[in-house]
N, C-alpha and C positions, 0 to 999 in steps of 0.2 A: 624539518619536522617529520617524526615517523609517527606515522598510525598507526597503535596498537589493534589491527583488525580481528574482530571475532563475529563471528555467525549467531552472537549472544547479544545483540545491543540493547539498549534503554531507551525505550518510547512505544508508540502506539504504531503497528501494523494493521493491514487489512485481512481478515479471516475469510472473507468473501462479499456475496450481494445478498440484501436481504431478502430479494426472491428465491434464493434457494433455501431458506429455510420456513418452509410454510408452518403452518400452527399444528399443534400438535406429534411435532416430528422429531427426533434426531438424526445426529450427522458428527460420524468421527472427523476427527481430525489431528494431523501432527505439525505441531510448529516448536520451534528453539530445541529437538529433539524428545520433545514431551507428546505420549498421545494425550488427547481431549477429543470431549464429546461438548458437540452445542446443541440446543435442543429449545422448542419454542411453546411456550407453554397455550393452553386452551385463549386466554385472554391478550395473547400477541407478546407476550413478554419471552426475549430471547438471553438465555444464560450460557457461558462455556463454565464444564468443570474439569477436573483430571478424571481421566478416561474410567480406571480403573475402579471396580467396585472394592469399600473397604474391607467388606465382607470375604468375601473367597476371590477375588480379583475377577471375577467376571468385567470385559469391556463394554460400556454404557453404550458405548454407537454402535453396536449390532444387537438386535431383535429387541431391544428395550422398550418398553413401550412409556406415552408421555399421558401422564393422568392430573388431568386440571395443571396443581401449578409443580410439579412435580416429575421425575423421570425416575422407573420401577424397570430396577436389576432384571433380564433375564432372565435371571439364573436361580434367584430364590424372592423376588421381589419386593428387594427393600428400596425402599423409593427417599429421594434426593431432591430437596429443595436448589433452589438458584442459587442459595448463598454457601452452598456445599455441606447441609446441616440433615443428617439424617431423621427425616420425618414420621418412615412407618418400618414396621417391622410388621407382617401381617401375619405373623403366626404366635406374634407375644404385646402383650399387652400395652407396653410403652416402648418408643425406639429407642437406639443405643446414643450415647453422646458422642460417637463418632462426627467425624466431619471433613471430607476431602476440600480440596483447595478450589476456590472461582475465580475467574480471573473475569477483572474488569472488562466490559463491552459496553458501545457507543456503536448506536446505529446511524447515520446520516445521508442521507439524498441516494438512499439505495445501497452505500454499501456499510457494510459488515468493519468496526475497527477492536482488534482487540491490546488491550496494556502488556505487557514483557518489561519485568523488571527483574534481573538474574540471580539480585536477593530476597526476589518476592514482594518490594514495594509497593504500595496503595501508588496509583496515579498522581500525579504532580504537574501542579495547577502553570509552570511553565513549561510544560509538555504537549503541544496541542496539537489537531486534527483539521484535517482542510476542510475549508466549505468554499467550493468554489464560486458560489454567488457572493458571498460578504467580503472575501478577504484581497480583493484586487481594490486599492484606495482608487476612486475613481472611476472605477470598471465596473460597481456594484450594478447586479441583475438578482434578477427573482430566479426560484427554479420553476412559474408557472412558462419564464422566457424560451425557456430550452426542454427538448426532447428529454425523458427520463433516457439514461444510458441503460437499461437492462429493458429487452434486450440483442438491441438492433447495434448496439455501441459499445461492444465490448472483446475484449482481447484476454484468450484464457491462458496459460504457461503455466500448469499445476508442478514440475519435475524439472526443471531446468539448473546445472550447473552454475551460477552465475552470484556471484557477489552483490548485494545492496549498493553497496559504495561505489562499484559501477555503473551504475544506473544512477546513482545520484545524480556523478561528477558529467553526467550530459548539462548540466544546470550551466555548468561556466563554459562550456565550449561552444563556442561559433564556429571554429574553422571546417568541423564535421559533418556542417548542415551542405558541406558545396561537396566533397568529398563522398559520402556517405549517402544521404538524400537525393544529392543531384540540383541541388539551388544552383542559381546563375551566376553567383557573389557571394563570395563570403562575407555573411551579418557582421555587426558593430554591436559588441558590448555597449549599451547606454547607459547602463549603471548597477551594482551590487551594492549589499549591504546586507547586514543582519543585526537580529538581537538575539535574547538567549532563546525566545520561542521558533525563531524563523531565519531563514538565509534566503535573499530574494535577486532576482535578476531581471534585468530586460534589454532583450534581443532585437535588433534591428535589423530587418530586411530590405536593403535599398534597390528602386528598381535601378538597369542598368541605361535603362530607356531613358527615362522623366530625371533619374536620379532624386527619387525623393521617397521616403519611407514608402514600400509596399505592403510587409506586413508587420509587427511586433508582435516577439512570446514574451509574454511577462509570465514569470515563473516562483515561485515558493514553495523551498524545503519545510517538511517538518521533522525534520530525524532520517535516520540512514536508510529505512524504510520508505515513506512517503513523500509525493513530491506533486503539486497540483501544477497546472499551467493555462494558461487562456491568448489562445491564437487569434489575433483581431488583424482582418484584413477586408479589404472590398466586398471579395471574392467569398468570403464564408468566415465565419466567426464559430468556434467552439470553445468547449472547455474542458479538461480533463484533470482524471486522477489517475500518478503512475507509482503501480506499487510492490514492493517485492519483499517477501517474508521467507525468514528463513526456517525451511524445515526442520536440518539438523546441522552439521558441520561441513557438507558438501554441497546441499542443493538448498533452493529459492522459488517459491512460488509466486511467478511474475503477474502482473494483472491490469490491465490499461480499461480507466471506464471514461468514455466518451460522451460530453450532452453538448448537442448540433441547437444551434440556435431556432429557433423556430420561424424567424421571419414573419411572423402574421401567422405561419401556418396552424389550425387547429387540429384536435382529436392527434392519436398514436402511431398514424403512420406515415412514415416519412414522407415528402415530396422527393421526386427522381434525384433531383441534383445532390441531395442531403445523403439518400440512401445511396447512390454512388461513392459520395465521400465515406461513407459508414462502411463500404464491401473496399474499400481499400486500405481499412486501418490496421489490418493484419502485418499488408505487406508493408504499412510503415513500420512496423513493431519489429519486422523480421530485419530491416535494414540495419537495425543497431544490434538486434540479441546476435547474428551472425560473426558479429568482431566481438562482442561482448561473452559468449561461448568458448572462445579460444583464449581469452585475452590475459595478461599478466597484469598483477597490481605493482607499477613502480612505486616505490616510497619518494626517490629523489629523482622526479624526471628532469630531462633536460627540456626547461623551458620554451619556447618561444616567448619572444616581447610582447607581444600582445596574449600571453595565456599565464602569466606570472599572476599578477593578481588577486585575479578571479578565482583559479586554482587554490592561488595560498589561502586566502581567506576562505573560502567553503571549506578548507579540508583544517584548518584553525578550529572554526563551526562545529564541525563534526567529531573532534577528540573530545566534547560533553559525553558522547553518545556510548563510547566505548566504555565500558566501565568495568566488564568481566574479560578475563584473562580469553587468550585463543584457545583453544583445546587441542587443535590441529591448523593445518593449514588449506582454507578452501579452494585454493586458486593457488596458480605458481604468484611467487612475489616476488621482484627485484629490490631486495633491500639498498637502504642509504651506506653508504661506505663509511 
């Protein structure tokens, strides 16, 4: 199976955390090689549009200012509704029927998710977004259970070379955790599967002492972009969202947000053992982006027996997602012969 890979996929990406955008603010941004601007209006509601004003092209996310529910050009101040619908022209009596493009946004447990669809599609209702408390069958918690991840829990990577699809395919790999990490044993696959919303895993960490489950990550894809996971062990219990958006046709803006169980503990600030694990989640980030910065995408690897599977079926999973042509190529590739 080859992967038509492109820096264009279909589904929902993270645009950031929704503390970074306070009320009455904007904030450029570039993602799928598109500038936008996001911007939150007086009443908390948070919209992206295309950056560009229709008028004389003035960019929205520098000096614009945000009025009630609206954001006012720069440059001559014509001011833009959420849904991309020009509302004022302040020097003529009624606005133009102009109208720049919005792209769908979902705010959730702090962070920022926005829709990419490369022919412009409305969101599609099997297309969906982690919630890391609801979606582990079994494992369900509140978020009152765990520390917000912003902003003691989190990993920033705005410019990094690095493919989606790399960062995925950690979902099927155990042998990496011993390699890579520094685990004691290489984990045990307990089981994969997916349907067309989700591709899921869980990881087995045996201790080598007791020989009996130390920790498990159970893990769920949602698209080539996002990926949650929930690390349950004695020792400390978390839950994360691992995310990476593509800017343009070269680079990824990678994002790790972390929520530390809370133990009983109350109020915003960590207890020591928590914020320890919180000042080392860099250097967990860094042990995988370091291979993952050089690395090539093979189409047709050569197996291991225990990495056939898992491999084939995520990467089965994930030709939904492909849907627009490459443009270039973001990474070296070893094609299938």
């Amino acid at each position: 199976m080859t992967l038509q890979l492109s820096m264009r996929p279909t589904g929902w990406f993270q645009a950031g955390w929704s503390a970074e955008f306070p009320a009455r603010t904007a904030m450029p941004l570039r993602y799928f090689g598109d500038e936008l601007v996001a911007f939150r209006t007086e009443s908390g509601e948070l919209h992206v549009l295309d950056a560009y004003c229709r008028h004389m092209g003035a960019h929205l996310g520098y000096e614009s200012r945000v009025e009630q529910d609206c954001i006012a050009c720069p440059y001559h101040g014509w001011q833009w509704d959420g849904d991309g619908a020009n509302r004022s022209i302040p020097y003529q009596d009624r606005p133009s029927r102009a109208r720049t493009r919005s792209w769908p946004v979902v705010e959730r447990h702090g962070l920022v998710y926005l829709w990419h669809d490369p022919d412009g599609g409305p969101p599609r209702a099997d297309f969906s977004i982690p919630d890391v408390f609801d979606d582990f069958p079994a494992l369900e918690a509140t978020e009152d259970d765990y520390f917000p991840c912003w902003p003691h829990g989190i990993v920033d990577k705005p410019d990094e070379k690095i493919h989606p699809q790399l960062v995925l395919e950690n979902s099927a790999d155990c042998a990496h955790f011993r390699f890579t990490h520094g685990a004691a044993e290489t984990p045990q696959m307990r089981e994969f599967g997916s349907d067309r919303r989700q591709w899921w895993s869980t990881i087995d960490f045996i201790s080598p002492r007791t020989g009996q489950s130390a920790m498990q990550v159970h893990v769920r894809n949602y698209g080539i972009g996002l990926t949650a996971a929930f690390f349950d062990s004695r020792a400390f219990r978390y839950r994360l969202v691992l995310a990476a958006t593509p800017i343009d046709e070269e680079r990824s803006h990678l994002r790790v947000s972390y929520y530390f169980a809370r133990n009983g503990a109350s109020g915003e600030e960590l207890p020591p053992d928590t914020a320890a694990l919180a000042g080392s989640v860099e250097e967990l980030f860094e042990q995988d982006a370091r291979i993952w910065r050089h690395q090539a995408f093979v189409q047709k690897p050569v197996y291991a027996l225990s990495d056939r599977a898992a491999y084939s079926d995520l990467r089965r999973w994930c030709q939904q997602f492909y849907e627009a042509p490459a443009r270039q190529r973001a990474m070296p590739v070893l094609d299938a012969e």
